[in-house]
Structures are given as C-alpha cells and as structure tokens.
mmCIF file of the C-alpha atoms, coordinates in Angstrom:
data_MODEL
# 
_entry.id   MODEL 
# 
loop_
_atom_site.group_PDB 
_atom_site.id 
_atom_site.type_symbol 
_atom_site.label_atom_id 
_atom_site.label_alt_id 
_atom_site.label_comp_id 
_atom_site.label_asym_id 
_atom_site.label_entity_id 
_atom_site.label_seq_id 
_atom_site.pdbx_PDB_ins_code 
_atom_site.Cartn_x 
_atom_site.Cartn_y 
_atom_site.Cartn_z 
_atom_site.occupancy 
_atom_site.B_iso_or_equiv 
_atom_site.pdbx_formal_charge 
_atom_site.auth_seq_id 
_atom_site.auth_comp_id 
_atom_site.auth_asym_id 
_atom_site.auth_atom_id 
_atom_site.pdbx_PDB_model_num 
ATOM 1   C CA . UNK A 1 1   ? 0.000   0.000  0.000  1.00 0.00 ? 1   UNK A CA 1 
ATOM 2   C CA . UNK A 1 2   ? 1.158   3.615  -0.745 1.00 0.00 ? 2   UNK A CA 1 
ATOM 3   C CA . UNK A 1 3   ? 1.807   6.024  2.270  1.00 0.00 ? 3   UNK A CA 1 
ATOM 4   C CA . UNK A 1 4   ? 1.684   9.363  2.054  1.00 0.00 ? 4   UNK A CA 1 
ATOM 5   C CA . UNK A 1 5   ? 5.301   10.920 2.439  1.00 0.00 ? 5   UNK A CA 1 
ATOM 6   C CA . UNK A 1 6   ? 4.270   13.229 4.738  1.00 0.00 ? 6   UNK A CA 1 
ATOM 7   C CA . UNK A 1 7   ? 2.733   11.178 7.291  1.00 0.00 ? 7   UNK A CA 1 
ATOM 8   C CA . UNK A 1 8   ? 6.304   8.783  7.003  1.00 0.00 ? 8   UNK A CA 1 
ATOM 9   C CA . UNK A 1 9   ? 8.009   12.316 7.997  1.00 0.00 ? 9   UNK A CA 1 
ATOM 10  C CA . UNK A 1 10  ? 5.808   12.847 10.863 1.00 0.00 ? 10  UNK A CA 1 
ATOM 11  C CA . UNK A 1 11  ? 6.124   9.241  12.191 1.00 0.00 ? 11  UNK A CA 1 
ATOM 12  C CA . UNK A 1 12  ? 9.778   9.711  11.632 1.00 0.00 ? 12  UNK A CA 1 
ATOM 13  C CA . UNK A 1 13  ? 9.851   13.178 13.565 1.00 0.00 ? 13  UNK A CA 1 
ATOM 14  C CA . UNK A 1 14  ? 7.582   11.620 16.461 1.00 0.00 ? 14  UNK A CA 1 
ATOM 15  C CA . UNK A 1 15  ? 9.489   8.905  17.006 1.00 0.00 ? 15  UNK A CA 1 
ATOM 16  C CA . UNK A 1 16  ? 13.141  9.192  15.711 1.00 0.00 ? 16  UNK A CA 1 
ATOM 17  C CA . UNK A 1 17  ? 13.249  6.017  13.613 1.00 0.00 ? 17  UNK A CA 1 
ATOM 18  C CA . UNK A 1 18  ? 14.712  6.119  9.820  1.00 0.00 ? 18  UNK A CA 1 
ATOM 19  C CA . UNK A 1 19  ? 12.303  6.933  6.615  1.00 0.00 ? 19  UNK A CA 1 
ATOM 20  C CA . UNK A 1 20  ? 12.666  3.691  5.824  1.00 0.00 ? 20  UNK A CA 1 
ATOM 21  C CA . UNK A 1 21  ? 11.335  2.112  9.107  1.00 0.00 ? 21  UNK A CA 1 
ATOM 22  C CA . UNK A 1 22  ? 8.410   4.855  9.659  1.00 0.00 ? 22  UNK A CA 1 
ATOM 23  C CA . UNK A 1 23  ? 7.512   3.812  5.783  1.00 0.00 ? 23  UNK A CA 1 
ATOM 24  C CA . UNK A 1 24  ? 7.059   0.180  6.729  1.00 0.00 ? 24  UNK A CA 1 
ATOM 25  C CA . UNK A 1 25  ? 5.351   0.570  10.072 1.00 0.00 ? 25  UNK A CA 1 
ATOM 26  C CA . UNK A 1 26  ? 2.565   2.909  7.988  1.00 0.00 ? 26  UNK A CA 1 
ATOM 27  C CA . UNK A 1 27  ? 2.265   0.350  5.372  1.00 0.00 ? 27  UNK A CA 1 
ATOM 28  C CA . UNK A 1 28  ? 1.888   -2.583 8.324  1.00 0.00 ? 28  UNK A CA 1 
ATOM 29  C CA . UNK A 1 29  ? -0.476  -0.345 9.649  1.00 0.00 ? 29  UNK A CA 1 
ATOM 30  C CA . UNK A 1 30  ? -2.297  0.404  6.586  1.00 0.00 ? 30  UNK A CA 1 
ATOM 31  C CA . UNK A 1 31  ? -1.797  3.975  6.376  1.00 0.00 ? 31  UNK A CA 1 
ATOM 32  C CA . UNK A 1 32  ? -3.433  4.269  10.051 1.00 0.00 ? 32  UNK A CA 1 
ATOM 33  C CA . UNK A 1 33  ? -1.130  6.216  11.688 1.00 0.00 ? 33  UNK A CA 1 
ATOM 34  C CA . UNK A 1 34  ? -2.795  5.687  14.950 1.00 0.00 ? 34  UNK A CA 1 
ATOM 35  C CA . UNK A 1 35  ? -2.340  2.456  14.545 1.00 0.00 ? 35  UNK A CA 1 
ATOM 36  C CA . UNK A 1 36  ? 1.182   2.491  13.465 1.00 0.00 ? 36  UNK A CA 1 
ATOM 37  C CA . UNK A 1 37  ? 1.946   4.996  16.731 1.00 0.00 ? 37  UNK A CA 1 
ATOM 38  C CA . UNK A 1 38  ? 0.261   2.424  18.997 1.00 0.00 ? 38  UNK A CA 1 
ATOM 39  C CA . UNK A 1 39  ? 2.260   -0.876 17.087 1.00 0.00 ? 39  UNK A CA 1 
ATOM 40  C CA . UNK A 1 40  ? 5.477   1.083  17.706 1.00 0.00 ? 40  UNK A CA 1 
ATOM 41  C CA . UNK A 1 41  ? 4.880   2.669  21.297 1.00 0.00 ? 41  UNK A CA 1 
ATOM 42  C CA . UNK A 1 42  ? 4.120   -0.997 22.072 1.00 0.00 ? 42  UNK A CA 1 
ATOM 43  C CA . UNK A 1 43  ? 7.541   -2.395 20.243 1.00 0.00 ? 43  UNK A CA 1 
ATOM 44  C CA . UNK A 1 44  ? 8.957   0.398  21.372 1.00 0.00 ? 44  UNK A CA 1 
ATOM 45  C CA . UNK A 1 45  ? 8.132   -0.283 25.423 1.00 0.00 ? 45  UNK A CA 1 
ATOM 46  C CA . UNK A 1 46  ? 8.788   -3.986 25.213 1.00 0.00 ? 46  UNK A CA 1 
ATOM 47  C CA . UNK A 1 47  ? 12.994  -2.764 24.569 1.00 0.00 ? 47  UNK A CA 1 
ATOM 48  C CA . UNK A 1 48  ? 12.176  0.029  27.401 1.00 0.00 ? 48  UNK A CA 1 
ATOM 49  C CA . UNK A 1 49  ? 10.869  -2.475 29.645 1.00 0.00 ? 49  UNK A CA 1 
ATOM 50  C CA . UNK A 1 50  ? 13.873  -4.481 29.000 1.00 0.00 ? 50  UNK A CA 1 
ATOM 51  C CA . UNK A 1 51  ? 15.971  -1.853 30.204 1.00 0.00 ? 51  UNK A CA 1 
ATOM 52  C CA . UNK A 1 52  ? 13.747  -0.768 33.068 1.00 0.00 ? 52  UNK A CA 1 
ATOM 53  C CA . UNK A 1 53  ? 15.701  -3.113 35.318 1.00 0.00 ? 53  UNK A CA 1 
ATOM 54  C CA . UNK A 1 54  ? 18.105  -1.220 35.182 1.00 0.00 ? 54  UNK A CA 1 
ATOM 55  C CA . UNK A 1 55  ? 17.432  1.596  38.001 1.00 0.00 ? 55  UNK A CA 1 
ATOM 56  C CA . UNK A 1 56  ? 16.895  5.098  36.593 1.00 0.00 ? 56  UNK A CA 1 
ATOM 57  C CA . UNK A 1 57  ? 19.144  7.596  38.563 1.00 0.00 ? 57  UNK A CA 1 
ATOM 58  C CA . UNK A 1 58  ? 19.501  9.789  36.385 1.00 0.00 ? 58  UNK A CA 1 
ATOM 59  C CA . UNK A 1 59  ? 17.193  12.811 35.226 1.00 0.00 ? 59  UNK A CA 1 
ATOM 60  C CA . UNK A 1 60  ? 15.436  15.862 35.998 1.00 0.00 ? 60  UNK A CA 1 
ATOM 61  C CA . UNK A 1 61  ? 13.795  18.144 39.226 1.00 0.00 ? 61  UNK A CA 1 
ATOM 62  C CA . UNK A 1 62  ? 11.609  20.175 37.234 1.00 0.00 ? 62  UNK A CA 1 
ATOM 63  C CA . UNK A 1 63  ? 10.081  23.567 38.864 1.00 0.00 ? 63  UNK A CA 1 
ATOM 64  C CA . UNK A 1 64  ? 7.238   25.787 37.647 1.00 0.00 ? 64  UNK A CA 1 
ATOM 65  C CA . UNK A 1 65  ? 5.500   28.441 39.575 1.00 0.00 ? 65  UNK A CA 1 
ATOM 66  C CA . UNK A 1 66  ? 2.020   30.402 38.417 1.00 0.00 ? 66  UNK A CA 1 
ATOM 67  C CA . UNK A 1 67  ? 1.325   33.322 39.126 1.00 0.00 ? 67  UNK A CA 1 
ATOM 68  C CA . UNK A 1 68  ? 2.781   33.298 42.696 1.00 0.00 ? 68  UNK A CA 1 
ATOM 69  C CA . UNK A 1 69  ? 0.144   31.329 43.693 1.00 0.00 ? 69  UNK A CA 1 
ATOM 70  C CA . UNK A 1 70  ? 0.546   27.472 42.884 1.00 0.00 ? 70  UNK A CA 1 
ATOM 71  C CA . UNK A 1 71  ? 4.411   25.634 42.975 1.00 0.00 ? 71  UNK A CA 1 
ATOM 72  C CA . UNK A 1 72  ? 5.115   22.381 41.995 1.00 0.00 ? 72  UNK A CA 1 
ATOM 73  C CA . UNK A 1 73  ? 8.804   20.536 42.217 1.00 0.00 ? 73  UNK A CA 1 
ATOM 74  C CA . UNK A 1 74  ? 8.353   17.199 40.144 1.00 0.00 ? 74  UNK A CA 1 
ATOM 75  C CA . UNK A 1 75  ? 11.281  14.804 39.563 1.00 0.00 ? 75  UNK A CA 1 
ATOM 76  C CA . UNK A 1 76  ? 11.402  12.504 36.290 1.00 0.00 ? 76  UNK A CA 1 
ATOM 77  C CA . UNK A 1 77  ? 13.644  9.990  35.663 1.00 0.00 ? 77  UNK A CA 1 
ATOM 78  C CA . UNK A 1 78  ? 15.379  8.826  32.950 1.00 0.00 ? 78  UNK A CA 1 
ATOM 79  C CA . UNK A 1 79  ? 18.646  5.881  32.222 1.00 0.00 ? 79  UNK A CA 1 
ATOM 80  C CA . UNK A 1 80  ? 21.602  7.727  31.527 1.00 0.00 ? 80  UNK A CA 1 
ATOM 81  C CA . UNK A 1 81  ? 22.564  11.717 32.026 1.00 0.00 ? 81  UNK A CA 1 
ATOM 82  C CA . UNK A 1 82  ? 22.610  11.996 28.004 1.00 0.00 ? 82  UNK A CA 1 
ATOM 83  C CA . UNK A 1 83  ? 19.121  11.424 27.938 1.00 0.00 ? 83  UNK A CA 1 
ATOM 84  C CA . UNK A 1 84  ? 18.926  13.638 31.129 1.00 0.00 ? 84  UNK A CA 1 
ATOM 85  C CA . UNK A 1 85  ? 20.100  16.654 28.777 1.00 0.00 ? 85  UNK A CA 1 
ATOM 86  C CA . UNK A 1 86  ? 18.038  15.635 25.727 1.00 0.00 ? 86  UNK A CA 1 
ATOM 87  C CA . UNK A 1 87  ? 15.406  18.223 24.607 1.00 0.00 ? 87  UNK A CA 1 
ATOM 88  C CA . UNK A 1 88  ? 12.348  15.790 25.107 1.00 0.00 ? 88  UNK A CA 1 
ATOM 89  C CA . UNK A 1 89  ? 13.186  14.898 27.986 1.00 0.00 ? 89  UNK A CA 1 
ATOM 90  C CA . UNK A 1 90  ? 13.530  18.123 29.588 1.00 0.00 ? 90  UNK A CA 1 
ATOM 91  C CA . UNK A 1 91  ? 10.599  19.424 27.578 1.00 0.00 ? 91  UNK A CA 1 
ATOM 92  C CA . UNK A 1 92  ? 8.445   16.279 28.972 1.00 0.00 ? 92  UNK A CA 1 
ATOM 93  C CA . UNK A 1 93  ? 9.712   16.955 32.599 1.00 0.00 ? 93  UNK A CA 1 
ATOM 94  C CA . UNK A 1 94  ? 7.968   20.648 32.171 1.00 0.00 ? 94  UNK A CA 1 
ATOM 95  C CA . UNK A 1 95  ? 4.856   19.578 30.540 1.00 0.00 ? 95  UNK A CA 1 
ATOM 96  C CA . UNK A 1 96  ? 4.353   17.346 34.237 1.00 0.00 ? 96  UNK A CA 1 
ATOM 97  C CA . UNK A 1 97  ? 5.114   20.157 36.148 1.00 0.00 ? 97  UNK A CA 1 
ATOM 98  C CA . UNK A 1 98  ? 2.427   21.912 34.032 1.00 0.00 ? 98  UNK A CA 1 
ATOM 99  C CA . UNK A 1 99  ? -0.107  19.138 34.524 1.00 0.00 ? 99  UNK A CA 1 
ATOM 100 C CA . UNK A 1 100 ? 0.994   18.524 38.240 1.00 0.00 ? 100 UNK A CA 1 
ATOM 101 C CA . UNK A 1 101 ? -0.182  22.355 38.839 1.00 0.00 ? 101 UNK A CA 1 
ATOM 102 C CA . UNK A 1 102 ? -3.227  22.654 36.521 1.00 0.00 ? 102 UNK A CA 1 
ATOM 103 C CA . UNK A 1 103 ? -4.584  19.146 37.767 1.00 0.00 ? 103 UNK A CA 1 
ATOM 104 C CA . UNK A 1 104 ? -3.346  19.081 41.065 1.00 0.00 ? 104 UNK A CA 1 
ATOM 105 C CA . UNK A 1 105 ? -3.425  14.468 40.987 1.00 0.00 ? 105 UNK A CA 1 
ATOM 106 C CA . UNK A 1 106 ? -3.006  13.140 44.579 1.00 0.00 ? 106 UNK A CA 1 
ATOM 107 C CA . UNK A 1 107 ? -0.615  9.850  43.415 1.00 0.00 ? 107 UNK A CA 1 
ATOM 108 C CA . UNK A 1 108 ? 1.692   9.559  40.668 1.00 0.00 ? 108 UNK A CA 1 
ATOM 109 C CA . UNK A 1 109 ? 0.217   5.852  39.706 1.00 0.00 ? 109 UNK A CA 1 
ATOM 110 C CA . UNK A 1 110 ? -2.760  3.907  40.841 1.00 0.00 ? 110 UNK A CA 1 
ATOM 111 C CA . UNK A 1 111 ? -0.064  2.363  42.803 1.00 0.00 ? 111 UNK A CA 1 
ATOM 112 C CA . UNK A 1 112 ? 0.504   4.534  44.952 1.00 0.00 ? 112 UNK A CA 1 
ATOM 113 C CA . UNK A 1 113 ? -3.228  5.083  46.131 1.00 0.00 ? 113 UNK A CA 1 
ATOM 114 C CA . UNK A 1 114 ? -3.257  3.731  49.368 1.00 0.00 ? 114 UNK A CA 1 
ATOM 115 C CA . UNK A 1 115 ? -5.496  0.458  50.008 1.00 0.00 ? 115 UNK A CA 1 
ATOM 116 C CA . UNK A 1 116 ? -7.425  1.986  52.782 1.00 0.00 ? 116 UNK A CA 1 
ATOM 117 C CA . UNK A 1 117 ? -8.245  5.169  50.506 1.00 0.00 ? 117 UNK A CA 1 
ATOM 118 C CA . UNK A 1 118 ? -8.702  2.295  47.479 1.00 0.00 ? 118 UNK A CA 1 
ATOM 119 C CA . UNK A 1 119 ? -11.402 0.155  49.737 1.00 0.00 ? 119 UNK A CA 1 
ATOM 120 C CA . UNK A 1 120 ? -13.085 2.926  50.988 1.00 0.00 ? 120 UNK A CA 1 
ATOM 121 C CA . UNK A 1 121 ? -13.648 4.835  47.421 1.00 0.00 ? 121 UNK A CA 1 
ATOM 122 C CA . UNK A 1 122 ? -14.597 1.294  46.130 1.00 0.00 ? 122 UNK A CA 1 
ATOM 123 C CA . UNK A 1 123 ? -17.370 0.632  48.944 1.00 0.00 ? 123 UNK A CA 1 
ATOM 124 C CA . UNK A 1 124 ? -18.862 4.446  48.479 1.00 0.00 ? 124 UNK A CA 1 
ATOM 125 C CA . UNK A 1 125 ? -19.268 3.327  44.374 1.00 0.00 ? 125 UNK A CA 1 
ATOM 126 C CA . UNK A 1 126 ? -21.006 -0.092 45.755 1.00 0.00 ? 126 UNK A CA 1 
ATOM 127 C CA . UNK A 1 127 ? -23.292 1.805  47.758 1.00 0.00 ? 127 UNK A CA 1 
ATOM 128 C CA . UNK A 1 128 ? -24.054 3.803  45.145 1.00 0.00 ? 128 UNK A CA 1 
ATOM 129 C CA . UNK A 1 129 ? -24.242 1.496  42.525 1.00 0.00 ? 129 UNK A CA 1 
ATOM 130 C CA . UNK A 1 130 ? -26.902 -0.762 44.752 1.00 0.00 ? 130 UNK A CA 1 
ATOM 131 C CA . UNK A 1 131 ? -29.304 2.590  45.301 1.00 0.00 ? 131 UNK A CA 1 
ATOM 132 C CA . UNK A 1 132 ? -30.139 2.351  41.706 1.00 0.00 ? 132 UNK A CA 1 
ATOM 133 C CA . UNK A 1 133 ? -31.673 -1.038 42.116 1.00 0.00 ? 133 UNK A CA 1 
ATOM 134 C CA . UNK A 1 134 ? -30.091 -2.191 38.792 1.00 0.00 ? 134 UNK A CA 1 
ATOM 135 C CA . UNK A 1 135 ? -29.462 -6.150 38.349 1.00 0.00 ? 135 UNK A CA 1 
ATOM 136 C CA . UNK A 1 136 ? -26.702 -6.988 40.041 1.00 0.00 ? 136 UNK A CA 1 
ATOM 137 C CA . UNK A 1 137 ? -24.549 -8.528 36.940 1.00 0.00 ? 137 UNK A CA 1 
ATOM 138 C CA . UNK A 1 138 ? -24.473 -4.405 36.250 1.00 0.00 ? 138 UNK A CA 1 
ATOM 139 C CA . UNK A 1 139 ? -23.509 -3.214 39.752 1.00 0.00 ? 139 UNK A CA 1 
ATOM 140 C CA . UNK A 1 140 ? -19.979 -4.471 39.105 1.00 0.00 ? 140 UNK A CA 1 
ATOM 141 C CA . UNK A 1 141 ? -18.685 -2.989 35.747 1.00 0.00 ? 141 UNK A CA 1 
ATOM 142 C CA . UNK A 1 142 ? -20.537 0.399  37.032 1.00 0.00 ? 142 UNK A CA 1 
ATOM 143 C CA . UNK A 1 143 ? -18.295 0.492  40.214 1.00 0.00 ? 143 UNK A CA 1 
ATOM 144 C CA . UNK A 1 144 ? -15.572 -0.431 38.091 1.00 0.00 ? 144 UNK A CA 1 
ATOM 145 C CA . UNK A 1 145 ? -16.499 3.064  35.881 1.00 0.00 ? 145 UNK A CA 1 
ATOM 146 C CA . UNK A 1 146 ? -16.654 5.024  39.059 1.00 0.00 ? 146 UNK A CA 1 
ATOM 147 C CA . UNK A 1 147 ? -13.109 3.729  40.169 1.00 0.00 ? 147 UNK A CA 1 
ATOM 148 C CA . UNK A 1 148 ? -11.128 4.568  37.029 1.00 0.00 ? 148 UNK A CA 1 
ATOM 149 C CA . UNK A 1 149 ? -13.479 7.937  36.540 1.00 0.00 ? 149 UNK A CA 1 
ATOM 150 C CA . UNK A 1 150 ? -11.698 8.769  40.042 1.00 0.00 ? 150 UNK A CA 1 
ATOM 151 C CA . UNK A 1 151 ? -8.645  7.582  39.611 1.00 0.00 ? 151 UNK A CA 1 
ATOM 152 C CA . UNK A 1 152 ? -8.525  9.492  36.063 1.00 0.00 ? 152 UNK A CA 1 
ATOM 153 C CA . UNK A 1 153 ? -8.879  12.496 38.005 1.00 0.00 ? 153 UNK A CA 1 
ATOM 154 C CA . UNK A 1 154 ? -6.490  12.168 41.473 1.00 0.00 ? 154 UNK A CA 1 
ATOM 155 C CA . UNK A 1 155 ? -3.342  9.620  39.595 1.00 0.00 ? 155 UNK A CA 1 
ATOM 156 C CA . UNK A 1 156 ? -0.790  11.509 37.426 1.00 0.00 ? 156 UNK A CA 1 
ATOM 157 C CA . UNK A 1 157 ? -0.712  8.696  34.932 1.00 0.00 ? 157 UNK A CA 1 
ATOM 158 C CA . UNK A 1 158 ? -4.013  8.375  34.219 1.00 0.00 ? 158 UNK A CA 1 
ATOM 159 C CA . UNK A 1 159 ? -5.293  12.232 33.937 1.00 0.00 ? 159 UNK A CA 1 
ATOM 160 C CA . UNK A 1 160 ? -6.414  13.913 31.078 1.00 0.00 ? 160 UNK A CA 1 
ATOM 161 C CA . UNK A 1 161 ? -3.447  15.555 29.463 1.00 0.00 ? 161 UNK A CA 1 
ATOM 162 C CA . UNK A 1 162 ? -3.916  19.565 29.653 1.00 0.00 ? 162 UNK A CA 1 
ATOM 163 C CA . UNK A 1 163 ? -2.196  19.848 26.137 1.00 0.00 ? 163 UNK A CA 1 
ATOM 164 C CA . UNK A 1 164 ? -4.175  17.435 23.985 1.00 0.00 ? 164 UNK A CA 1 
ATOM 165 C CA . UNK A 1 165 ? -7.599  15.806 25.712 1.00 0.00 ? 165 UNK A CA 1 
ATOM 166 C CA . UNK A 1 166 ? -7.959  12.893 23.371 1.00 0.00 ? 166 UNK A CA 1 
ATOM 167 C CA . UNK A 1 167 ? -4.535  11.607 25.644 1.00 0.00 ? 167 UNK A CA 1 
ATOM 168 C CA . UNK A 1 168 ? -3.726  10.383 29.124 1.00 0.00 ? 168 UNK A CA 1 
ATOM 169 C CA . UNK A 1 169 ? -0.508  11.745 31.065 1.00 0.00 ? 169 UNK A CA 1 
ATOM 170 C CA . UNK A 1 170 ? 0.593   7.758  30.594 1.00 0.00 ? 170 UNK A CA 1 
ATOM 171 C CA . UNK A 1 171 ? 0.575   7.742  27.031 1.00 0.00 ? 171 UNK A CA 1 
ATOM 172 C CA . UNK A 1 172 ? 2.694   11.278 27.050 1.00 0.00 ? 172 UNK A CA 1 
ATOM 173 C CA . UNK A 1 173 ? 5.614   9.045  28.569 1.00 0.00 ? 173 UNK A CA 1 
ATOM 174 C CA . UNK A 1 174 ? 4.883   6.249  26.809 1.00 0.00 ? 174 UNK A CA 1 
ATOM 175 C CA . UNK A 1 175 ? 5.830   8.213  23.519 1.00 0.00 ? 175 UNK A CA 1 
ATOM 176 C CA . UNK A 1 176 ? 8.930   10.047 25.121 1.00 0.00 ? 176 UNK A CA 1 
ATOM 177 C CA . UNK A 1 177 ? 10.086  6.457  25.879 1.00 0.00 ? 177 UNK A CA 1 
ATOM 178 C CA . UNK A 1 178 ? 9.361   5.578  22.427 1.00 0.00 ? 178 UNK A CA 1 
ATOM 179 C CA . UNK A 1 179 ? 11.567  8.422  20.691 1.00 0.00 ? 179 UNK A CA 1 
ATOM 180 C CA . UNK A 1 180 ? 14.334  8.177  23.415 1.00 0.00 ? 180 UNK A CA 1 
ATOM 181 C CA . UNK A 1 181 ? 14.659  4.309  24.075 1.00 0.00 ? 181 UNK A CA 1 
ATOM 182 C CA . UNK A 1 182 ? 14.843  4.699  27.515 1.00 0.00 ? 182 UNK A CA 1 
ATOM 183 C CA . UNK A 1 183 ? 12.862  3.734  30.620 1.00 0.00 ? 183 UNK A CA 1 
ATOM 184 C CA . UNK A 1 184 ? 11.232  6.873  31.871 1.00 0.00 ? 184 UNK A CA 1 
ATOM 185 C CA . UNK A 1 185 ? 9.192   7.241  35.343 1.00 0.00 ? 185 UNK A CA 1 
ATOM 186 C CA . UNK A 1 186 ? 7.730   10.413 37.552 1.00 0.00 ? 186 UNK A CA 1 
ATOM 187 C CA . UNK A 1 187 ? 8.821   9.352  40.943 1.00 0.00 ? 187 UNK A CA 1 
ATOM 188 C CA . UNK A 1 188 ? 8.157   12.815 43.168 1.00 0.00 ? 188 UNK A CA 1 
ATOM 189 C CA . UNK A 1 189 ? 5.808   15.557 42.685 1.00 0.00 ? 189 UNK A CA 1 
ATOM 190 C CA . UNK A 1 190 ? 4.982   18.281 45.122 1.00 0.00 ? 190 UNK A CA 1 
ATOM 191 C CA . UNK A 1 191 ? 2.581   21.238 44.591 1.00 0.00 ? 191 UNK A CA 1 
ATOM 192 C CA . UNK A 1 192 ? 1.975   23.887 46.762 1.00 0.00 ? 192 UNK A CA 1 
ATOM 193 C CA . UNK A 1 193 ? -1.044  26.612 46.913 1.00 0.00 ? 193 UNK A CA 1 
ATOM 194 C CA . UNK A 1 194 ? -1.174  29.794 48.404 1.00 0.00 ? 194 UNK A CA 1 
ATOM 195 C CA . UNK A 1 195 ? -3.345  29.456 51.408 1.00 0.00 ? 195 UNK A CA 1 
ATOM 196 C CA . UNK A 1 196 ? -4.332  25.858 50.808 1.00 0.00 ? 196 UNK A CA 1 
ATOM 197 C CA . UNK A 1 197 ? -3.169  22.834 53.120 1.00 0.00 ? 197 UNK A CA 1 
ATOM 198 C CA . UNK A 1 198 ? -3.853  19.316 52.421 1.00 0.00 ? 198 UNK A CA 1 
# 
C-alpha cells in the first residue's frame, strides 16, 4: 500500500526512527497512523521495559511556579545523564510540572493510592451502585467506571493531558520512551497553593 510521504516524515519526527522504518510501520499499519503509533509505542516499550531493570538515577527536578500562587517541584527519571540533557526529555519533565499544577493528581500511579483510601472509594461506588436497584450482573462494571473515573482524576498517569484531551498523562511518557529508548518514570511531585493545606 502507498503512504503518504508526509505522514512517514511525521512518524519519523515523532518517534526518531529512519524513513525507511516509519515507511514500513505505515504500510503494516495500513496507512493508520494511529495504529502504526500504537504498534510502535508498544515495540517500542517492550525494549524500554527491558531496560527498566536497570534503576533510573539519572534525570530531571523540574520547577514551575504560576502566578505566585501554585508551585510544583516534580522529579522525572530517565537511564543515563545523556538522555537527562536531551530536549524531550527536559521538555516532557515541564509539561508534568504543568499538569501537576493545573490538575493538582493526589498519586503519581494507581499504585501509589493507598489500600485503605482504594477500599473505601470502592465501597462508596457499591453503595451507590446498589441505590439504583439495577441487576446486580451491572452493579460491578458500574463500580468499576466510578473507580477509574476517580482515579482518572487524582493519579498523574491516568489524567487527562492539559495539552491534547484525546490523551492520558501515561501515554505522554509512553511516547517520550518511544523516541528516546529509555525507561522513563515520575517518581516525586509536590505542589503547593497559596493558602491551601492538604
């Protein structure tokens, strides 16, 4: 299948592979450059997992203040101190520290949600769930809904992205580690608001 030139110079742009490997990933993908995105970001995390067990040390503290009113410090991580000093990467460590202050997420991944906080949200959706007398085969996947709907809006990872709304914060890593090869991870955030304490 023919692929439109352009859209192999974009793919190549986005995620730093040759013309000639962007071309066949768009013809794989049938000229869906979604798809091809997804097919590489997935290829493309496999090698990063890889090389996840290695520990990332090195990286970035990242600062941003608005207005005098709202501070954040956010650290990101990368593998090695060349990455640490690549454009992305630094550009990527601000865009957190952007979403960290307009979003203000509790946790950086649903991991970090404690269980307590976890069972308690969970039982609230139940209770919830059973008040609207539907069958009970349905009570499940709609506390399921309610859980990720509140976890989409207190974990880092899994909010909204403030640039682009059709993403998730995840997926905005999952790209960087695409185009740099490396494992990447947020592993501190702090944000701080004039006259508010958690």
């Amino acid at each position: 299948m023919a692929v439109s030139l352009d859209e192999v110079k974009k793919l190549k742009e986005m995620t730093g592979l040759g013309l000639t490997d962007a071309k066949k990933a768009l013809e794989e993908a049938k000229g869906d450059f979604d798809k091809a995105m997804k097919t590489l970001r997935e290829k493309g995390l496999t090698k990063a997992e890889k090389r996840g067990e290695r520990e990332a040390r090195e990286g970035v503290v990242e600062s941003y203040v608005h207005s005098g009113r709202i501070g954040v410090v956010v650290e990101v991580n990368c593998e090695t101190d060349f990455v640490a000093k690549n454009e992305i990467f630094k550009e990527l460590a601000h865009e957190i520290a952007l979403q960290v202050a307009s979003m203000s997420p509790k946790y950086i991944s649903r991991e970090d949600v404690p269980k307590k906080v976890f069972d308690e949200k969970k039982a609230e959706f139940a209770k919830a769930a059973e008040a609207t007398g539907k069958p009970k085969a349905a009570l499940e996947k709609i506390v399921e809904g309610q859980l990720n709907k509140y976890f989409g809006e207190v974990v880092l990872l899994e909010q909204t992205f403030w640039k682009d709304e059709k993403r998730i914060v995840g997926d905005v890593i999952d790209d960087a580690k695409l185009k740099l090869g490396e494992n990447i991870k947020v592993s501190q955030m702090a944000r701080i608001e004039l006259g508010v304490s958690e």
